[in-house]
N, C-alpha and C positions, 0 to 999 in steps of 0.2 A: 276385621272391622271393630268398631269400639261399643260395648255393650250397652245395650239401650234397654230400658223400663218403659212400655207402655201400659194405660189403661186402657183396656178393651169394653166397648157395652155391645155386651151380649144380647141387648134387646133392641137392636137398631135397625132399620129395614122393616121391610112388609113381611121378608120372607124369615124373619129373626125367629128363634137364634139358628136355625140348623144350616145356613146360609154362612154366619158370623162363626159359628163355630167351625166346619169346613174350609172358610177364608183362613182362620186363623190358624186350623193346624195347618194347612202349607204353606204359611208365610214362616212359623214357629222352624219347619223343616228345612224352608228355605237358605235362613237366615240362623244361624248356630248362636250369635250375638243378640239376639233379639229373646228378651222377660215379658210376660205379660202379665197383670193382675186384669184379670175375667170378671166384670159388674155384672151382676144377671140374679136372678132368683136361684136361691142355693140345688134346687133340685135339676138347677140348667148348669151352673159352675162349678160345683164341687165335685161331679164325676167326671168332667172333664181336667179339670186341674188334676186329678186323683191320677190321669193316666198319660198327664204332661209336665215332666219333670221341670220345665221351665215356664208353667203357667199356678201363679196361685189362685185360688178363688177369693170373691170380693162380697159375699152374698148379699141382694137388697133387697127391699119388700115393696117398692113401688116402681111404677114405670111411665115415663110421657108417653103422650099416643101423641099421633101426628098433627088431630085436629085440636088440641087444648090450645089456648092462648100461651104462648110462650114466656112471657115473662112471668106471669104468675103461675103456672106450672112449676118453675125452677125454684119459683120463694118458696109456694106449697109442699111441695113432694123434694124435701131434701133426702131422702133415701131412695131417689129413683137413680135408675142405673147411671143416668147420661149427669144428672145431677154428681155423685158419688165419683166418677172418673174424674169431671174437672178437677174437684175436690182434692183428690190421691195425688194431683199433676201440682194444686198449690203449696200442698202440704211437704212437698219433694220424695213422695211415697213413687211416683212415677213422674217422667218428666216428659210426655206426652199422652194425648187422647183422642183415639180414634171411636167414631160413631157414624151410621148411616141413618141416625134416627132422624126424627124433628131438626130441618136450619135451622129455623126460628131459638130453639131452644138451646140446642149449640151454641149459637152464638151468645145468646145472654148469661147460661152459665157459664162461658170460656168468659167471659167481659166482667161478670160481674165477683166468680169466684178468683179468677188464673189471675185477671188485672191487666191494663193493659200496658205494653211499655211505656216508660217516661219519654215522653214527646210527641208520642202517636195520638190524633186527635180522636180518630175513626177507624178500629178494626177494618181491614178489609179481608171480603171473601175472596181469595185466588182461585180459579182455576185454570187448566191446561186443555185444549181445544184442539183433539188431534186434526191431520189435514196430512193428505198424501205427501208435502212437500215438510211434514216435521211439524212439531208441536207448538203453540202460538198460545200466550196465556194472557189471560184478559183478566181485571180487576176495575172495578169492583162486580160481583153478581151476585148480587141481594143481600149483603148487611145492612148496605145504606139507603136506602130508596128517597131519601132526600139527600141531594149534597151540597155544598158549598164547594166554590170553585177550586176554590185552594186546599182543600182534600182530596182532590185530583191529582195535586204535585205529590203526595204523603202518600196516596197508592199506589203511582208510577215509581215512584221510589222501592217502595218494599217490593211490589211485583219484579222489576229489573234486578234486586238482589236474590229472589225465588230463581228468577230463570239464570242467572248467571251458574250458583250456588247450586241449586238442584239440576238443572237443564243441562247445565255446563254448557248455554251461551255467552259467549266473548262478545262485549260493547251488544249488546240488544238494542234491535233498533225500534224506537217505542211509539206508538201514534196515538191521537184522542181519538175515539170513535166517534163520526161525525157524518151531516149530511155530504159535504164535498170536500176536498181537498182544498178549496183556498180559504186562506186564515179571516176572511170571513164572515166565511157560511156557517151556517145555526145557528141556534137561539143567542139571544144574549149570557147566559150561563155558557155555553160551548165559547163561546169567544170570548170570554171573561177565564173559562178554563184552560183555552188555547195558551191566552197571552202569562200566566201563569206556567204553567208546563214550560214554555217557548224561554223564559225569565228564568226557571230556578230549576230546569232538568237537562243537564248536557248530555246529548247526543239526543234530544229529542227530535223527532221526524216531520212533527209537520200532524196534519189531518188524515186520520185513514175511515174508508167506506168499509160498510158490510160487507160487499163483495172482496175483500181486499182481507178476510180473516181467512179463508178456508182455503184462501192462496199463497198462505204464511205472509204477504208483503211486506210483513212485519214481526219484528218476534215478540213485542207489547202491544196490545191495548188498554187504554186507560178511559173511563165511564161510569156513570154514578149506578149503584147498583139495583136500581128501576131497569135501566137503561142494557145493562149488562146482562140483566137475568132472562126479559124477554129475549134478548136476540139467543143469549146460551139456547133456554128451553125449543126456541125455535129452529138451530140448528142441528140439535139433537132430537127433534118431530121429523123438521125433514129428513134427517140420516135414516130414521127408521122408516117413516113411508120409502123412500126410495128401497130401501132393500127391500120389503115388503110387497113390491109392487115388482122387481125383479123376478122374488122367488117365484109369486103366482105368473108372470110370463112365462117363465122357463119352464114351469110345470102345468102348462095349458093342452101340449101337446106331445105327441112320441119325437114331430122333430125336433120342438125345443129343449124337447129335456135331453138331448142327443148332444144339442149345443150347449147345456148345461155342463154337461162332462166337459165337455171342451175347455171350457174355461172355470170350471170350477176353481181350480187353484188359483187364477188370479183374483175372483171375485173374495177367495177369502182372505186372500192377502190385503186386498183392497179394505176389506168390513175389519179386519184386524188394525188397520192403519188409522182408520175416524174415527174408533171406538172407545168410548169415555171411559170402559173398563180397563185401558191399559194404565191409567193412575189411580182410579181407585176413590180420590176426594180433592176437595178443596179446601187447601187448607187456609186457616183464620191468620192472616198475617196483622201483627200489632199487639197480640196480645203477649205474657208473659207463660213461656213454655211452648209447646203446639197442639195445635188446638186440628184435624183434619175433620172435616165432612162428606160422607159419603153420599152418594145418589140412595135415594129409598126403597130403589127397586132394585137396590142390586144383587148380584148373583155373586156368586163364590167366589171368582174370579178378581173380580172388581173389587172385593173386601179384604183380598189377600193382597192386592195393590196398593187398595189406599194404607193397609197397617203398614207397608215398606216405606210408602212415601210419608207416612208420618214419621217413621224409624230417621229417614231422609233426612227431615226437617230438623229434625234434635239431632243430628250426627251434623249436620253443617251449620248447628247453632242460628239460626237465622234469627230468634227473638234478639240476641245480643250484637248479633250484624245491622237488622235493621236500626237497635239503640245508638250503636254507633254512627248511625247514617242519618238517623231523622231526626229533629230537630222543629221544634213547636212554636212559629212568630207570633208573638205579642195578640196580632187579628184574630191567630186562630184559639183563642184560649177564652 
């Protein structure tokens, strides 16, 4: 594989660093091509880089917390970790960045440090939505919480080259998220975004419903990312109530837990299949470099994922794909 440079922050997550650190040595193991420069507080990075031939340390002296206001967090605290990686990713010191810290703040440092590609109006947040039937990736969920209609084509765009490129699906077939199927039902923005999508995205599909995500019907979704983030957070609520209400069935009783055995192996092949940990983040498609975000509670697992699929993203060049691809009309500038 072809050697890749990321920026790691080490202070990202609830559970940071000893979470981030853990993800990253097995991803380091995983992946023999894969540098990391480690952002964190020297007394978290520099003994770890000390005993990882292929990590150097980044040291910083501040850090975002989750509840600070994001934008002035990043102008304030330029020596905070999440700050300090984009930075590394502009500079060409690393040519991506992975964080599980603050979206908010992610995103304004990747946008306001990294830049975003010539033509892309609106960063969008990507993510991948596992589902028993293969992985379905939806864009936007939560950079944009306001959008304009025709920002919709600009992130069905970039999402369809993420899933081609990363997914390695062929012609993905792409839907607006929407109340029904005919072109039209929703608000006036959904129909206004339809006829848009339907105008300037070949092989677009048409209207897809909620239920119609976690049944893959589709391998895109395309929605503003208000729109996108509640329904994400929501099917990631319900994945977990539901196993959660599984485990205390099966363990209510000597017979259930009997039936537990039974099918334990499906049920975990099953919980491995939904599970947001098997990528790891979302990554910022539009901007200049990669830019991934990680869920804030994640676990080791999850954070040794998202560094591959940032690894990912800069080995399939995607900022330079989407350049190629997108293109900015006159309305939307």
């Amino acid at each position: 594989m072809e050697k890749v440079i990321l920026a790691i922050d080490a202070l990202g997550g609830d559970r940071a660093p000893e979470v981030v650190l853990e993800g990253l040595e097995a991803a380091l193991r995983e992946d023999e091509d894969l540098e990391a420069v480690l952002c964190g507080p020297a007394e978290v990075v520099e003994g770890f880089a000390a005993s990882h031939s292929r990590c150097q340390a980044h040291p910083t002296t501040e850090s975002i917390a989750m509840g600070e206001h994001p934008a002035e967090a990043v102008r304030r605290k330029k020596d905070s970790s999440l700050v300090v990686g984009c930075r590394l990713v502009k500079e060409g010191l690393a040519q991506g960045f992975f964080s599980a810290g603050s979206t908010g703040a992610c995103l304004a440092a990747a946008t306001l440090l990294m830049g975003r590609v010539k033509g892309v109006s609106r960063p969008a947040l990507c993510t991948v939505i596992p589902s028993p039937k293969g992985p379905v990736v939806m864009a936007d969920v939560g950079a944009n919480a306001d959008c304009k209609p025709e920002y919709l084509l600009q992130f069905a765009q970039m999402a369809v080259i993420y899933a081609e490129e990363v997914l390695g699906k062929a012609s993905p077939r792409v839907a607006l998220l929407n109340i029904g199927e005919e072109e039209t039902k929703g608000s006036a923005f959904a129909q206004e975004a339809f006829s848009c999508l339907k105008a300037g995205l070949p092989g677009f599909s048409g209207n897809g419903e909620g239920s119609d995500i976690l049944a893959a019907n589709y391998d895109v979704f395309v929605t503003d990312g208000f729109t996108g983030n509640v329904c994400l957070k929501t099917i990631e609520g319900t994945s977990k109530a539901l196993f959660g209400a599984l485990k205390a069935l099966f363990s209510a009783t000597a017979l259930t837990k009997l039936g537990a055995l039974a099918v334990k192996g499906g049920l975990g092949a099953l919980k491995e299949q939904v599970s947001a940990d098997t990528y790891g983040g979302a990554p910022l498609l539009g901007v200049k470099g990669a830019c991934v975000v990680g869920h804030g509670s994640s676990n080791a697992l999850a954070i040794k994922n998202g560094i591959h699929t940032t690894a990912s993203v800069v080995r399939r060049d995607l900022s330079g794909l989407i350049a190629n691809a997108v293109s900015k009309p006159q309305d939307m500038q």
